[in-house]
C-alpha positions as CSV (number, residue, x, y, z in Angstrom):
1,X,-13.4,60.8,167.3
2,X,-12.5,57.3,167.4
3,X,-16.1,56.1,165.9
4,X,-15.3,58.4,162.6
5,X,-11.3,56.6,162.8
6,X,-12.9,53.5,163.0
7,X,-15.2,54.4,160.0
8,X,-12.1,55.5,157.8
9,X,-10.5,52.3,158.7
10,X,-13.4,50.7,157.4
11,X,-14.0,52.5,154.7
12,X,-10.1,51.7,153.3
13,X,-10.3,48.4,154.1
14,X,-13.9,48.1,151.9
15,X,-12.0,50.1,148.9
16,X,-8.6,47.9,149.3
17,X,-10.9,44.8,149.1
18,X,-13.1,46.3,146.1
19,X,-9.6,46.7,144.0
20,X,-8.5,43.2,145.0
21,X,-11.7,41.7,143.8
22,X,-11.8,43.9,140.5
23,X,-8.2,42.8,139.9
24,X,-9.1,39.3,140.1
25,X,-12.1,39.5,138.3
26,X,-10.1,41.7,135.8
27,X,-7.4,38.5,135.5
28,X,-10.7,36.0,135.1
29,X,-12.4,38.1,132.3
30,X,-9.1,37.7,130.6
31,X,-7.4,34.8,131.1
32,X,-10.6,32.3,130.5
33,X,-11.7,34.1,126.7
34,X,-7.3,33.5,125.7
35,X,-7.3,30.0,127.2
36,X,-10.9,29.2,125.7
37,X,-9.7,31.1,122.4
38,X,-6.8,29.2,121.9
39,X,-8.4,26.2,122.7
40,X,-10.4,26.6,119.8
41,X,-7.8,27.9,117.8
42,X,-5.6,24.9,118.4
43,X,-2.9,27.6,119.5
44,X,0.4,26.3,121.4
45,X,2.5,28.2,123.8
46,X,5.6,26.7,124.0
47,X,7.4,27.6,126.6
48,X,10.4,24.6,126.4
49,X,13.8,25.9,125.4
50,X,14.1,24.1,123.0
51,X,10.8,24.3,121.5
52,X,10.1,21.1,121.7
53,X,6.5,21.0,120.9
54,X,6.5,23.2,118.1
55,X,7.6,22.2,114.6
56,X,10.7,24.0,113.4
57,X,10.9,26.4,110.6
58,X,12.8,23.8,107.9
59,X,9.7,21.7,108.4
60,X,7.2,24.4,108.2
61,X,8.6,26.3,105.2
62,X,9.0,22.7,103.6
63,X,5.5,22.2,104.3
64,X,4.1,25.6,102.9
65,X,5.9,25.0,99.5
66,X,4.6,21.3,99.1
67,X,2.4,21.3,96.3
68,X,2.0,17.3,96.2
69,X,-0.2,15.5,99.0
70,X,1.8,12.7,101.3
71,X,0.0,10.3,102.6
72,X,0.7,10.0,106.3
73,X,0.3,7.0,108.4
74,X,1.0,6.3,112.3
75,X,0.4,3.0,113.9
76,X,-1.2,4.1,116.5
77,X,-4.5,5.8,118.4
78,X,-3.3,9.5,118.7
79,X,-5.8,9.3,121.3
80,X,-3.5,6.7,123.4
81,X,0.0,8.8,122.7
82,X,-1.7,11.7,124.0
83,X,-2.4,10.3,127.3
84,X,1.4,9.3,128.0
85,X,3.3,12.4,129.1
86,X,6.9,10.7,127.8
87,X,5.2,11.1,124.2
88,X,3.6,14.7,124.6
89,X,6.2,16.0,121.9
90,X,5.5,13.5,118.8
91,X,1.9,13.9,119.6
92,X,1.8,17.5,119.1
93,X,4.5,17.0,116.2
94,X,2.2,14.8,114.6
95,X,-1.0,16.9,114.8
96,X,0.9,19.7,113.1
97,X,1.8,17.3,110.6
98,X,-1.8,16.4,110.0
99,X,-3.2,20.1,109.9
100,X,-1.5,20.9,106.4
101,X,-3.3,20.2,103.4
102,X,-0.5,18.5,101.9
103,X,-0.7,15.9,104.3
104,X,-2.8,13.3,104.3
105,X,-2.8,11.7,107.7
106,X,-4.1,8.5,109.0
107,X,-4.0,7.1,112.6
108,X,-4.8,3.7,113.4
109,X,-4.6,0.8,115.5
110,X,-3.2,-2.3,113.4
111,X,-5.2,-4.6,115.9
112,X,-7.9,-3.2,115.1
113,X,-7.8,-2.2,111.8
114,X,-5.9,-4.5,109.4
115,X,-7.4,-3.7,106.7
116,X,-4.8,-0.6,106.6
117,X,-2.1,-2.0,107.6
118,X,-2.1,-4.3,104.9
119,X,-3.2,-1.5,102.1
120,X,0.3,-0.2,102.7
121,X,2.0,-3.4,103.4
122,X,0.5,-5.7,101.4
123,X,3.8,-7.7,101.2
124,X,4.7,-8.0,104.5
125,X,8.5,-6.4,103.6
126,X,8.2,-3.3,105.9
127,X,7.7,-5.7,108.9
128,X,5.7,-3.0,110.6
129,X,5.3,-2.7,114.2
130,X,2.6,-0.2,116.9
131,X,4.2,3.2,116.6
132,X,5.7,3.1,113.3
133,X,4.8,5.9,110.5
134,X,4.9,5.2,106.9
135,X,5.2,8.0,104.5
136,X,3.7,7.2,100.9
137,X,4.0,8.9,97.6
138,X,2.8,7.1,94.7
139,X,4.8,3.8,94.7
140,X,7.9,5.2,96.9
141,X,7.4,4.8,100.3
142,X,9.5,5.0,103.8
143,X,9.5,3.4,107.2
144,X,10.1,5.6,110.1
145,X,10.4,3.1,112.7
146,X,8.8,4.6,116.2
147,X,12.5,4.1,118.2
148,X,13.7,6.5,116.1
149,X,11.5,9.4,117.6
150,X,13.5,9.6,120.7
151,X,17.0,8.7,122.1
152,X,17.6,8.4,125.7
153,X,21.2,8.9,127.5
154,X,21.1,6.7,131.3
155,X,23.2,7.1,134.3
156,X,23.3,4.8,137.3
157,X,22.7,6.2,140.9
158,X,24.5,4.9,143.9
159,X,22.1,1.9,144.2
160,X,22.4,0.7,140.7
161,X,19.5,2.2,139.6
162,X,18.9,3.4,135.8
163,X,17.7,6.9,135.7
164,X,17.2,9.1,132.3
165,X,20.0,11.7,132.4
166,X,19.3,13.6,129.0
167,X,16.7,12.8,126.6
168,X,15.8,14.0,122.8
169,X,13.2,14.5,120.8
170,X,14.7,13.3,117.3
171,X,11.2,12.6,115.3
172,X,10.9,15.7,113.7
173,X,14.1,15.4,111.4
174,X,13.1,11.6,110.7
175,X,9.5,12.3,109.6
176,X,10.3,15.4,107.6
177,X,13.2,13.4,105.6
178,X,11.4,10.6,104.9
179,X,8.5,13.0,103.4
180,X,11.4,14.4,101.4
181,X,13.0,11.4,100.2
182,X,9.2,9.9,98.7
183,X,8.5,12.8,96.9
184,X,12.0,12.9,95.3
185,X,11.9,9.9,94.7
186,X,15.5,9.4,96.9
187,X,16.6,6.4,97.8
188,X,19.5,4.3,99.9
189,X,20.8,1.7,97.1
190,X,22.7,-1.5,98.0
191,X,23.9,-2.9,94.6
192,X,24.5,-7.4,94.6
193,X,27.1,-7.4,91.5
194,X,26.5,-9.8,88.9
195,X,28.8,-11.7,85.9
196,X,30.9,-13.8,88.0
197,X,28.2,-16.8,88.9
198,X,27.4,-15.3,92.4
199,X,23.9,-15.7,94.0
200,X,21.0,-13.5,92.7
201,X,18.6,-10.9,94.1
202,X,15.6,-13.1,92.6
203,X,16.5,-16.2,92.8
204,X,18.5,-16.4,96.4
205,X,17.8,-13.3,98.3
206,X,14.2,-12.6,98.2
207,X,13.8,-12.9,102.1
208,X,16.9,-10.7,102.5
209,X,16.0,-8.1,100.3
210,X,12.6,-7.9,102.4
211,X,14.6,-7.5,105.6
212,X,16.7,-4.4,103.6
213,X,13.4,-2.8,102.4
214,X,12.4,-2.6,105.9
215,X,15.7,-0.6,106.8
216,X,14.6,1.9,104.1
217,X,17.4,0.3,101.3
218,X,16.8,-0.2,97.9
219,X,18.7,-3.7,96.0
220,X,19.5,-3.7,92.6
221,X,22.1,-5.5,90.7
222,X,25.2,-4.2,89.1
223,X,27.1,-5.6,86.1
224,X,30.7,-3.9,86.6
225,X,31.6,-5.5,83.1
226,X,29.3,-3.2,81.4
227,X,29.2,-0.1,83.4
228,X,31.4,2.7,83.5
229,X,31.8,2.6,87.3
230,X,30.1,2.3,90.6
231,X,26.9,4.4,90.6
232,X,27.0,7.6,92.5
233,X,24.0,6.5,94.4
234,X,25.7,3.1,95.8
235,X,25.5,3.1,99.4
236,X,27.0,-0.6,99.4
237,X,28.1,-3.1,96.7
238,X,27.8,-6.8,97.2
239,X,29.9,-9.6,95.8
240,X,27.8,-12.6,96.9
241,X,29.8,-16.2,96.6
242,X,31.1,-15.3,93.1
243,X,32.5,-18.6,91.5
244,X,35.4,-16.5,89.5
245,X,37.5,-13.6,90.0
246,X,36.9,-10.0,89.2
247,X,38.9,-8.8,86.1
248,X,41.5,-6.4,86.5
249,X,38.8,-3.6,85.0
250,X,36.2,-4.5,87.6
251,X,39.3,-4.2,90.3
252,X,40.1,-1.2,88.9
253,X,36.1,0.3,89.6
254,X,35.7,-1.1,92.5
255,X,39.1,0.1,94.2
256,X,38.0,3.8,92.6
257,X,34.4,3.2,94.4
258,X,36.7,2.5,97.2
259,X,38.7,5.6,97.4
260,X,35.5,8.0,97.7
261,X,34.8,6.3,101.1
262,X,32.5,3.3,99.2
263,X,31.7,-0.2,101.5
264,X,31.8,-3.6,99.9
265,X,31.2,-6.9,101.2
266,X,32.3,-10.1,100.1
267,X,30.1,-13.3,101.2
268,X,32.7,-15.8,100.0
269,X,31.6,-19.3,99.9
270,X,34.2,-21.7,99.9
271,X,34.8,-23.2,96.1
272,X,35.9,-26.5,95.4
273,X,37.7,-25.8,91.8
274,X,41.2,-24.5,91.2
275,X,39.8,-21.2,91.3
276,X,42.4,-18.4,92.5
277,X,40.6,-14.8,93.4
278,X,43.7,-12.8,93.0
279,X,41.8,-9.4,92.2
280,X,39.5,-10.0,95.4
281,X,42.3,-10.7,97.3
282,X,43.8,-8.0,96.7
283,X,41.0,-5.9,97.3
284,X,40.6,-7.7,100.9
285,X,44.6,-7.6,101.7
286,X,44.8,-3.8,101.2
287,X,42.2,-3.3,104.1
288,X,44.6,-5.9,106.1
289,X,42.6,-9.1,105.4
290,X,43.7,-12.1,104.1
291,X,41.3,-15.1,102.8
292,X,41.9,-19.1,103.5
293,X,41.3,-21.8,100.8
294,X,39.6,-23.8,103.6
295,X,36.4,-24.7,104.5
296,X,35.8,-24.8,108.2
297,X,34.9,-27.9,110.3
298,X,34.1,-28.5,114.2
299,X,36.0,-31.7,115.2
300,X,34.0,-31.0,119.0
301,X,30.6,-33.2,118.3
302,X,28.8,-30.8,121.0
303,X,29.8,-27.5,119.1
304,X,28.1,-28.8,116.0
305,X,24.5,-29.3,114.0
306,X,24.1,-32.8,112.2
307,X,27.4,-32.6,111.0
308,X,30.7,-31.0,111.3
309,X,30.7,-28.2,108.7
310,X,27.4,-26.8,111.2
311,X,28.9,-25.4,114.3
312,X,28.3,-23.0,117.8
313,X,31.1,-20.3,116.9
314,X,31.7,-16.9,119.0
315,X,31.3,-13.5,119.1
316,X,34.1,-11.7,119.3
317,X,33.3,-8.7,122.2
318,X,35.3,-5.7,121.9
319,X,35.6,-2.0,123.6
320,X,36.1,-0.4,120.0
321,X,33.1,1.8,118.5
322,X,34.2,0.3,115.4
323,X,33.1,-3.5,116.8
324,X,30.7,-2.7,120.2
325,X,28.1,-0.9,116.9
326,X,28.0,-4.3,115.5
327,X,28.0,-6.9,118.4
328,X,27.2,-5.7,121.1
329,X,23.0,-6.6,121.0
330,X,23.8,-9.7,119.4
331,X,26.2,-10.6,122.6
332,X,23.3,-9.5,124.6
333,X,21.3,-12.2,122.3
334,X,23.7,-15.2,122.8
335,X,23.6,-14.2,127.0
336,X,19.9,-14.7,126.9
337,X,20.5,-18.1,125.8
338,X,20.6,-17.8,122.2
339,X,23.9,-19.2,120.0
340,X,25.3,-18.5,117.2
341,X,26.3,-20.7,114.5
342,X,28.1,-20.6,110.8
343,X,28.2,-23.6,108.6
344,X,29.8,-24.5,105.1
345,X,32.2,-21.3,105.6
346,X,35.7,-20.6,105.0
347,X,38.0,-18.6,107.2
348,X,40.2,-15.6,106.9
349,X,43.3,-13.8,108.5
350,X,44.9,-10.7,109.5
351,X,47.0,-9.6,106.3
352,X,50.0,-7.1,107.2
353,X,49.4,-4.3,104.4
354,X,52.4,-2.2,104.5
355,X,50.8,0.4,102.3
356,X,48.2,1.8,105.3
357,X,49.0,1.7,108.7
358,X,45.8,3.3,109.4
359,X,43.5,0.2,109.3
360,X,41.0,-0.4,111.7
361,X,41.1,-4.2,111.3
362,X,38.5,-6.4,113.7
363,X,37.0,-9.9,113.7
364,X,33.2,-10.7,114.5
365,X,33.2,-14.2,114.4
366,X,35.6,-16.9,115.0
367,X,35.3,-20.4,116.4
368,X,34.8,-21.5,119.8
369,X,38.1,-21.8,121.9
370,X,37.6,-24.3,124.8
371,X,39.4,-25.0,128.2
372,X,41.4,-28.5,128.8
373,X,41.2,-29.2,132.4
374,X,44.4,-27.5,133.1
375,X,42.7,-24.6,132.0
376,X,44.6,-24.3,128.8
377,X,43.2,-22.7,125.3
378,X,41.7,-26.1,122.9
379,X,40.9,-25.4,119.5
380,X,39.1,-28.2,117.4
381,X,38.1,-26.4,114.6
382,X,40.1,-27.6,111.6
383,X,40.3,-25.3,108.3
384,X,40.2,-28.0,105.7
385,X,42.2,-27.9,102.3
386,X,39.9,-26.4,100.2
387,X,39.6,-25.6,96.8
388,X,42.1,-22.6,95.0
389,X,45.8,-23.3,96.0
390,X,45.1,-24.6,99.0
391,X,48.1,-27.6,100.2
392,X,47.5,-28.5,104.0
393,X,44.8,-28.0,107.2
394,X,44.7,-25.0,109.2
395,X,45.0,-26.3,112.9
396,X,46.2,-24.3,116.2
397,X,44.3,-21.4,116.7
398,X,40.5,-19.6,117.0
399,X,39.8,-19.2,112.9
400,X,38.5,-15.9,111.8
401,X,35.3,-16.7,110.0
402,X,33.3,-13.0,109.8
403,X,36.1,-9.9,109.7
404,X,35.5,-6.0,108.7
405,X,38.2,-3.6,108.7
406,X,37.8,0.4,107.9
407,X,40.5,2.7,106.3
408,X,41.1,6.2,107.6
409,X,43.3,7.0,104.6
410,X,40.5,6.1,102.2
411,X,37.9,8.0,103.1
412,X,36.6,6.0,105.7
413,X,36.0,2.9,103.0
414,X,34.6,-0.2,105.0
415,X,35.2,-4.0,103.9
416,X,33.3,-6.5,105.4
417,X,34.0,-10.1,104.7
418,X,31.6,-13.5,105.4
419,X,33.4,-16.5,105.2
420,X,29.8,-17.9,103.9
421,X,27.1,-16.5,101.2
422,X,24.4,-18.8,101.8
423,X,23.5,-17.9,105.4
424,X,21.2,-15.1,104.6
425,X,19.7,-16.7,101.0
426,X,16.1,-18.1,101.0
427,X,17.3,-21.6,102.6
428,X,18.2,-19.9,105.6
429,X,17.4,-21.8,108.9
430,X,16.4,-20.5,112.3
431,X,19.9,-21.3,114.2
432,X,21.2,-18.6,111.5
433,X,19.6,-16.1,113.4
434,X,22.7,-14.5,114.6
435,X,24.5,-14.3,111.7
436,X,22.0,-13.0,109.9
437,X,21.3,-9.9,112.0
438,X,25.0,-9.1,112.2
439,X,24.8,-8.9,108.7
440,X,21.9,-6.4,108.6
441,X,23.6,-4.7,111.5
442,X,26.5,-4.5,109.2
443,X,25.2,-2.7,106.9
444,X,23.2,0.2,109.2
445,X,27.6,0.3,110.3
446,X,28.5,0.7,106.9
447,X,25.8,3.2,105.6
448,X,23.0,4.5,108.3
449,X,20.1,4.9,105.2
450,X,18.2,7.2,108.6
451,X,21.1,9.5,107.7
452,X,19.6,9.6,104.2
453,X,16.4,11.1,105.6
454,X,18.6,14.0,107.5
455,X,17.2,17.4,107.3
456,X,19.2,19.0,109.3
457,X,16.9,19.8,111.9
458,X,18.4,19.6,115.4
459,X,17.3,17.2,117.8
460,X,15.0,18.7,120.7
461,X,16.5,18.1,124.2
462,X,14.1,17.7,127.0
463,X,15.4,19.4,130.3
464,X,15.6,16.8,133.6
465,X,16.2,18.7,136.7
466,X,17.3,16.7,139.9
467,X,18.2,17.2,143.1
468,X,20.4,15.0,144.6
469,X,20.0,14.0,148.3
470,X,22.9,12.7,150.8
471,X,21.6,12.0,153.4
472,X,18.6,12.0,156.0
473,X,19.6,15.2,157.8
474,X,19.8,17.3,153.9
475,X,16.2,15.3,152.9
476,X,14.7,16.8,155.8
477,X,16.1,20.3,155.7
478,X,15.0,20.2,152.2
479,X,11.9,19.2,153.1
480,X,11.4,22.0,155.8
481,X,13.0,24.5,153.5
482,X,10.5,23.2,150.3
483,X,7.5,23.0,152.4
484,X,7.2,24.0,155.5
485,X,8.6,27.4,155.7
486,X,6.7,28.6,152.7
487,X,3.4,27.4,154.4
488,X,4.4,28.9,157.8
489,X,5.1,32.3,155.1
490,X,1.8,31.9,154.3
491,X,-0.2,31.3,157.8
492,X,1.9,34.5,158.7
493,X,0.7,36.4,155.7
494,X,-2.7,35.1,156.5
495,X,-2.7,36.3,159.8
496,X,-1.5,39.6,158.9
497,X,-4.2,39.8,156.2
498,X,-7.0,38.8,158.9
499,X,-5.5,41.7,161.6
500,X,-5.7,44.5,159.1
501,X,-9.0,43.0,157.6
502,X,-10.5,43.3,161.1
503,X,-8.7,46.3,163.0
């Protein structure tokens, strides 16, 4: 009797080990043809929530109604981006890209393979770095610059450590805007205006107008005299060191520009003649800046450069969005032991417009304020009589020699005033640095051209998950709770297995 129970026993435990095995080999037989199948097929699961290695459906229906090839270049081995798992979504973003017949992609090193990198740079304007794309259609093309394919948000633990709290995936919406924008033909335009003797796009600011190409901006010039009004398609309009005043007509354009939410700089170079810019000042005093007949000089030999109107000013830090967008990496600049300097430059003031009291009214540079040895505020920068109406020297107090003010009530409309026009022209030296790079800052303030490119696609978060720790005692239990009592499960189930497979 018990020799047949044992037999049944047996026999159960030989069918419930049969099924087992069929069910596994049942799983095999299936899983490895889809995995091998969609291998071939180049098929992607994504599983992320927010799909993040899929391209979305405004690039793909874009895609499917292109009926003009894009060339597509990425300076980089695809190769090397697919081994870094920080990068995982542009590579697969950019190997969708490349599968559509509409686009014609290119990967390469620029090391290695110059030769391309100068067929689509051939000037040198787009200042191209490794992990860049460039989007060509005919003669328009676009810079995505490879920063611009993720943004990171970082927190700081208890030890002062940087950790990535949130991180997104925002190449998609670049790449597919830029291929947009070349076959349109779009374009962010930055107009220099011309007519009043100011400096010129060809004969002053040929180095500058590189350094805007590479930020994806178009310059052109504008005569206001002739045209009706500010072009639709100014992003920015530019009155570089003009040696006489606007006309009331040209006032009356500009201010209209102004009302829609336009930006203008003035770069104004001090002028030695009688001239009075009452239209300009206008213009500047209704956005709460006032401008000096002066031209500023350094009476502190070791603040300035060969002479007295070349001199170490400061960078005015400030907790406002409006100013930390514009000085905050160039502050980071001067603590690494760069300074900045201004030279042949006139100052300017806080004017008291009683017509908006919502200006947001900010300097960027001034001069340097020392310290006596009582500790007491010295300043030794001297506004000079200068030109215009100008009667007596400007002494006492840190001069305002860069200013920018915004006005709520106008749309947003941004001002930006240089108290200089010839630091950015082609006689630019390397202590300008500074300047210089606020100034293109600036500009990216006053009008983001990467909005230009926006498609509306959302940005792709990737999901962090963390667990945090506070002590010994919960890192062990943690431990013992992660790891040890699911192996202990699983010598138990083991041993249960084993028993029943042996009874």
């Amino acid at each position: 009797m018990e020799q047949n129970q044992n037999k049944v026993k047996n026999l159960k435990n030989r069918k419930f080990t049969a099924y087992a095995a069929l069910l596994s080999a049942l799983v095999l037989a299936v899983a490895i043809p889809i995995n091998l199948l969609g291998s071939r097929l180049n098929v992607i699961w994504d599983m992320t929530p927010a799909k993040m290695y899929k391209l979305s459906k405004t690039t793909t229906s874009y895609l499917d109604k292109l009926d003009e090839t894009v060339d597509f270049y990425f300076l980089m081995d695809m190769d090397m981006l697919a081994t870094n798992n920080d990068s995982i979504a542009l590579y697969y973003t950019l190997k969708q890209y490349s599968e559509y017949d509409c686009i014609n992609f290119v990967d390469f090193d620029p090391n290695n393979e110059p030769k391309i990198l100068e067929e689509i740079n051939p000037d040198g304007t787009l200042q191209l770095t490794i992990g860049d794309i460039v989007i060509r259609h005919g003669e328009n093309v676009k810079r995505v610059p490879g920063k611009y394919m993720y943004t990171y948000k970082y927190s700081t633990d208890e030890n002062g450590a940087q950790y990535v709290e949130e991180a997104y995936f925002e190449g998609e919406n670049h790449i597919t805007g830029a291929i947009d924008a070349v076959v349109t033909g779009r374009s962010t335009k930055i107009y220099f205006l011309t007519g009043h003797g100011e400096k010129t796009l060809e004969n002053d600011y040929t180095m500058f107008n590189s350094n805007l190409a590479k930020l994806n901006y178009v310059a052109d010039e504008l005569n206001l005299s002739t045209a009706e009004s500010v072009p639709e398609d100014a992003a920015i309009v530019i009155l570089a060191a003009p040696q006489n005043d606007l006309t009331n007509d040209e006032t009356r354009k500009l201010n209209a520009y102004l009302d829609k939410g336009g930006n203008v700089s003035f770069l104004m170079s001090p002028n030695k003649d009688d001239v009075i810019y009452k239209n300009i000042e206008s213009i500047m005093e209704s956005f709460g800046i006032g401008m000096d007949y002066d031209i500023v000089a350094e009476t502190n030999p070791s603040l300035y450069v060969g002479d007295k109107y070349t001199y170490q000013v400061s960078l005015v830090a400030s907790e406002s969005d409006l100013s930390a967008h514009l000085t905050n990496e160039l502050i980071e600049m001067t603590d690494k032991g760069y300074y900045a300097f201004m030279r042949n430059c006139r100052s300017f003031y806080r004017y008291n417009s009683p017509k908006d009291s919502t200006l947001q009214v900010e300097s960027l540079i001034q001069t340097v304020e020392s310290k006596d040895e009582m500790g007491n505020p010295v300043y030794t920068a001297v506004g000079e009589a200068y030109g215009g109406n100008a009667t007596e020297d400007i002494t006492g107090y840190a001069l305002d020699l860069v200013m920018h003010s915004m006005s709520p009530a106008r749309n947003d409309a941004k001002i930006l005033v240089f108290g200089d026009a010839n630091f950015i022209d082609d006689t630019t030296e390397e202590h300008m640095i500074i300047p210089v790079n606020l100034m293109l800052a600036a500009i990216t303030w006053m009008h983001d051209s990467s909005l230009d490119l926006d498609m509306g696609i959302a940005d792709k978060a990737k999901d962090y998950d963390y667990m945090k720790l506070n002590s010994e005692t919960a890192a062990t239990g943690t431990v013992v709770l992660f790891v040890v009592v699911p192996f202990i499960v699983a010598l138990i189930g083991l041993g249960v297995w084993l028993k029943r497979r042996y009874s």
